[in-house]
C-alpha positions in Angstrom: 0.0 0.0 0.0 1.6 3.1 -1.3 1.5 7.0 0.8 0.0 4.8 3.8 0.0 7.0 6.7 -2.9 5.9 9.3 -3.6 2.4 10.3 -6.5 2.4 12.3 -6.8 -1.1 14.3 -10.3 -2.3 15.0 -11.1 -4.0 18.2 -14.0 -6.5 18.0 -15.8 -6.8 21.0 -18.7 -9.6 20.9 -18.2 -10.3 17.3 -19.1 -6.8 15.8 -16.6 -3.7 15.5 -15.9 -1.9 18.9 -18.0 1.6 18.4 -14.7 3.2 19.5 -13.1 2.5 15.9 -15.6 5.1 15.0 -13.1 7.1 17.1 -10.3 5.7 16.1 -11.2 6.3 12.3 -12.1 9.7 12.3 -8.7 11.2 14.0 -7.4 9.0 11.2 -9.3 11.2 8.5 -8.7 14.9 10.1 -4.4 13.5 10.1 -4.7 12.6 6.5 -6.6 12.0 3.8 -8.9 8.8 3.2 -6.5 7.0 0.2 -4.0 7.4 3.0 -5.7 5.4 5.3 -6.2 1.5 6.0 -8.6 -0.2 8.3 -7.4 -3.3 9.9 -9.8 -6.1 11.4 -7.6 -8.9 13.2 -8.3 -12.7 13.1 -10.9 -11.7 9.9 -10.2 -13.1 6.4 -12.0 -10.7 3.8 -15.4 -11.9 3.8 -15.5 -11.8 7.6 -14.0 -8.6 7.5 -16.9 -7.2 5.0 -19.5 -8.8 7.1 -18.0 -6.8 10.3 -17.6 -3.4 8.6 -21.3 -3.4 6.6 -22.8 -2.6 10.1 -20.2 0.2 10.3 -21.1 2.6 7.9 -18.1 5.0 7.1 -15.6 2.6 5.8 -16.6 3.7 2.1 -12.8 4.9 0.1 -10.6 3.0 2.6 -8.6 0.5 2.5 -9.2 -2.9 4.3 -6.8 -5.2 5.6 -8.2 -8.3 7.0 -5.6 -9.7 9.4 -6.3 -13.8 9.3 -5.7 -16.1 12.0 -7.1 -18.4 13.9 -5.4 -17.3 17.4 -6.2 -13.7 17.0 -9.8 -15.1 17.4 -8.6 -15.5 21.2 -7.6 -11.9 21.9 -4.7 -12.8 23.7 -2.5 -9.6 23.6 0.8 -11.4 22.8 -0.4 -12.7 19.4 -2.0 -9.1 18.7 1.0 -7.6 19.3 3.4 -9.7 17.2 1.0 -9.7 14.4 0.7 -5.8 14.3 4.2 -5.4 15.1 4.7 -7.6 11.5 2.4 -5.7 9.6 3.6 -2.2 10.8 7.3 -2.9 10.0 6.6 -3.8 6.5 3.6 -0.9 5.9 5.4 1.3 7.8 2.6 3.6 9.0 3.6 7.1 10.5 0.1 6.8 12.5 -1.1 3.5 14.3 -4.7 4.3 15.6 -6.5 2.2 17.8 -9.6 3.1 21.1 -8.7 3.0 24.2 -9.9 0.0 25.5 -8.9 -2.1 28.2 -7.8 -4.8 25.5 -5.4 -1.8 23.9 -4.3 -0.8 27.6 -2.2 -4.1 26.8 -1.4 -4.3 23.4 -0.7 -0.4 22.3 2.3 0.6 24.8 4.3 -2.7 23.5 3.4 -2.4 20.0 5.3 1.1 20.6 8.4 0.2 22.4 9.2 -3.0 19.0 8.2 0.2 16.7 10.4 2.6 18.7 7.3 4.9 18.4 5.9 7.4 20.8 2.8 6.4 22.4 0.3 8.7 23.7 -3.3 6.9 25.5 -6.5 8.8 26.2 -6.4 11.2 23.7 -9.5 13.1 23.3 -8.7 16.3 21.2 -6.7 17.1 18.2 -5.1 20.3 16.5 -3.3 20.5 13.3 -0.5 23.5 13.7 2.2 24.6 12.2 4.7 22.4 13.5 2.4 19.7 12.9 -0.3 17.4 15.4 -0.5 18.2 18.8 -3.0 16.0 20.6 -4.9 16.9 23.9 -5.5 14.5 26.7 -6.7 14.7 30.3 -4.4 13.8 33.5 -4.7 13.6 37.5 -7.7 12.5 37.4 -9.5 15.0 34.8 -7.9 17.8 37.2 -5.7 18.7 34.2 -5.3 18.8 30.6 -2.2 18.1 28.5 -1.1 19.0 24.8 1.5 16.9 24.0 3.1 17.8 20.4 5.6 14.6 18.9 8.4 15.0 16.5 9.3 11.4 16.2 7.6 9.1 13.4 5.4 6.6 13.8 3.2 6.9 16.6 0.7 4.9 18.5 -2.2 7.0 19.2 -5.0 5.3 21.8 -8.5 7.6 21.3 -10.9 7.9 24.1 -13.9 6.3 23.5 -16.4 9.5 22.0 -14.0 12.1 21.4 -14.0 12.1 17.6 -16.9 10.4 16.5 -19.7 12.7 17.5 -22.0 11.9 14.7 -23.7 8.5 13.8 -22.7 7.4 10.4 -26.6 6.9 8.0 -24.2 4.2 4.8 -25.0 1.3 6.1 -25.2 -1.0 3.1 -23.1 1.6 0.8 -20.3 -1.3 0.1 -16.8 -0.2 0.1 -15.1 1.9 -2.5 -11.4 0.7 -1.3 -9.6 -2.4 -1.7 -9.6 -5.3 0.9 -6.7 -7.5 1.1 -6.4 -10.6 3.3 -2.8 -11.2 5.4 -2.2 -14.5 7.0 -0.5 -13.5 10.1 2.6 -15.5 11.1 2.6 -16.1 14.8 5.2 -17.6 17.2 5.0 -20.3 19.2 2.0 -20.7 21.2 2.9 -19.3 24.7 -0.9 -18.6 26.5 -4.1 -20.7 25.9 -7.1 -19.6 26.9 -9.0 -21.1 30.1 -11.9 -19.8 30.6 -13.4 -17.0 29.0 -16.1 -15.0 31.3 -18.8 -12.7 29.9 -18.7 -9.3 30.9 -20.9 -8.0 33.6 -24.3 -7.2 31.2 -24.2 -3.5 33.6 -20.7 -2.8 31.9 -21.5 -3.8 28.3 -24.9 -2.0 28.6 -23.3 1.2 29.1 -21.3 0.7 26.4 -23.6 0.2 23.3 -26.4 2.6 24.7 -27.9 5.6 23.2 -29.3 6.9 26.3 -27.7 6.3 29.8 -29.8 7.6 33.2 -27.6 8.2 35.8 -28.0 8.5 39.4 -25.7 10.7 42.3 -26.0 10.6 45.9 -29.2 13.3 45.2 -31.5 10.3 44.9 -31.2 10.0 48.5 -31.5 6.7 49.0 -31.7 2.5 47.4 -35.5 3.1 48.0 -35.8 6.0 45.1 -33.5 4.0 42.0 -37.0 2.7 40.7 -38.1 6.4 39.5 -34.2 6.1 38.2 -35.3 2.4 36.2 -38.5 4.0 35.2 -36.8 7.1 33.7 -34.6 4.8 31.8 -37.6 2.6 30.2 -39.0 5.7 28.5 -36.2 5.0 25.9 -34.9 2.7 23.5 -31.0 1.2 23.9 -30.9 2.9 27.7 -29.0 1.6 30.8 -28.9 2.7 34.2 -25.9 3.9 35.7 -24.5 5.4 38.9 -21.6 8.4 40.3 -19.3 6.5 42.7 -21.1 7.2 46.0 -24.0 5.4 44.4 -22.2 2.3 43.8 -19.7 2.6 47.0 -23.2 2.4 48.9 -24.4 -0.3 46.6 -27.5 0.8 45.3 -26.0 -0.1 41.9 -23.3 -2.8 40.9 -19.8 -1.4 40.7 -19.9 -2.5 37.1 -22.6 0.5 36.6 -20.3 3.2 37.8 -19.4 6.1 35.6 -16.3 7.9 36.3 -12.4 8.1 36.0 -12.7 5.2 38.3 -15.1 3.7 36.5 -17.0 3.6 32.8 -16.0 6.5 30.2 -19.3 6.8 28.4 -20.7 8.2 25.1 -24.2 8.4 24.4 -26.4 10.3 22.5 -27.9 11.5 26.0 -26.8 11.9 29.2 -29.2 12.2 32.1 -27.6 12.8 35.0 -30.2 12.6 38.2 -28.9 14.2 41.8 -25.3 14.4 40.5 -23.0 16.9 41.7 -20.8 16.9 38.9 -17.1 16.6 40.3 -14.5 16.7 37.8 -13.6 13.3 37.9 -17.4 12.1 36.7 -17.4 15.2 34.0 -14.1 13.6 32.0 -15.9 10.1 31.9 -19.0 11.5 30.2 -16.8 14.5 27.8 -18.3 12.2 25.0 -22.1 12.2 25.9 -23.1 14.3 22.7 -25.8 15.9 24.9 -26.1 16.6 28.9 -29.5 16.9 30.7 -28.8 17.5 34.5 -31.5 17.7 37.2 -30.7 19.0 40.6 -31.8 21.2 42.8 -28.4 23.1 43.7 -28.4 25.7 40.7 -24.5 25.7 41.6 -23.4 21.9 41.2 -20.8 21.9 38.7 -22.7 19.2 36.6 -24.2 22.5 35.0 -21.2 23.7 33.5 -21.0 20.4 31.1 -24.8 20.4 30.9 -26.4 21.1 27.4 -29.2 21.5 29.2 -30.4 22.0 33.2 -32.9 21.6 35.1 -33.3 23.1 39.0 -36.0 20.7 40.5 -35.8 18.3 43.2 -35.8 14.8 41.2 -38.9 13.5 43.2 -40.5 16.6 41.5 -39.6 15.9 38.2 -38.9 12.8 37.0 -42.2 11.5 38.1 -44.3 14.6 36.2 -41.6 13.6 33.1 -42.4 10.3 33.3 -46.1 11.3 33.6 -45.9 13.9 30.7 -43.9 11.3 28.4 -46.2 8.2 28.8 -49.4 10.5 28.3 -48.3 11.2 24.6 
């Protein structure tokens, strides 16, 4: 593949595409343009990798590599990272893209140190300068932001799940204007097998593939008042229920539920966020919420400075007349 420049390297997660190579894929487009980018889909041959991507939506113009194997099936990061390693070498990529997922947490800072690469996790904003990239990513916490510019080729770049991808892509079904090329990957010697494999808690995965997450602070007052919470969360389609971390340290919600630095970095097309105070730490996990709806009754929790749009009401004043009002049309 000639002027490559941006390998973007899908995670699959429950056999579909991981929505944060959504992410991943459009800080590949703003560093260069399309022709110079390829998509990547590990343990895929090509019609697999079609099958995964049609869902997708924005892959139209790119180039697809599907990465065969039967052992990158497994996930097992040593046989992820060998196999990209390979593939980098010989492409030579200046950007390797991938989300920022607990599997890349693994894979990404060693696939750096056998490129000799810089690698830079969490990133969640971008500018293009004069003396080229400079990437933005929160630290301590959320308590700080840093801009970190690199003038060493290639890079591993880990997106935040949200940052980039703000709008859902509408091609499903549009077919793919690029080539797609199949690469048997040639692994080492066997050193992990796999046994057991454990689902993940359905609180955790929920969070991840909804549209609309309700979530609930210490202003709820108490285990007794999460069903208005539940019932909020009904009115929509593709919703889950989620918690600050006083709510789940007191364990009116699993610890799986928790949104936070400590927690779940979320992105959903809405946020509600019931009786929470809004410290800094819960505002970086939900920076990618395309739109915040906070209801509390302190006009001075900092929630409001993220919120889109606020609400001053105690929450057993208004959810129930906005479950009322909803239901009634």
């Amino acid at each position: 593949m000639k002027n490559l420049r941006a390998l973007v390297v899908a995670d699959i997660f429950q056999g579909q595409v991981s929505p944060v190579a959504k992410d991943a894929l459009a800080l590949a487009r703003l560093l260069c343009p399309k022709e110079q980018v390829a998509f990547v889909v590990c343990g895929a041959d090509e019609k697999q990798a079609i099958t995964l991507l049609e869902p997708f939506g924005d892959v139209a113009g790119i180039d697809i590599i599907a990465l065969s194997g039967e052992r990158l099936l497994e996930k097992i990061g040593d046989d992820w990272l060998h196999a990209l390693t390979c593939l980098c070498q010989n492409l030579a990529p200046e950007f390797v893209i991938c989300g920022w997922s607990s599997f890349f947490m693994e894979v990404a800072p060693g696939l750096a140190a056998n490129l000799n690469a810089a690698c830079i996790t969490g990133v969640d904003g971008f500018e293009d300068t004069e003396k080229g990239p400079v990437f933005s990513r929160l630290m301590a916490g959320g308590a700080y932001c840093a801009r970190v510019a690199l003038q060493k080729k290639p890079w591993v770049i880990c997106v935040s799940p949200g940052a980039f991808a703000k709008k859902e892509q509408g091609q499903q079904g549009k077919g793919f204007l690029g080539r797609v090329q199949q690469i048997e990957a040639a692994l080492p010697p066997n050193r992990v097998r796999v046994m057991e494999r454990l689902a993940p808690d359905t609180a955790e995965s929920a969070l991840d593939t909804a549209r609309v997450i309700v979530a609930a602070g210490r202003g709820v007052g108490g285990p007794e008042n999460m069903e208005v919470i539940f019932a909020t969360a009904a009115l929509f389609g593709r919703s889950a229920v989620a918690g600050s971390r006083p709510v789940c340290d007191a364990g009116w919600l699993p610890v799986a539920a928790q949104v936070g630095v400590t927690g779940r970095t979320v992105s959903p097309a809405l946020y509600l966020a019931c009786g929470i105070s809004g410290a800094f730490q819960h505002l970086a996990a939900i920076s990618g919420a395309r739109c915040v709806v906070a209801v509390n009754c302190d006009g001075r929790a900092p929630i409001f400075s993220r919120a889109d749009f606020g609400i001053v009401e105690r929450l057993e004043n208004f959810l129930p007349a906005f479950i009322e009002c909803c239901q009634n049309k």
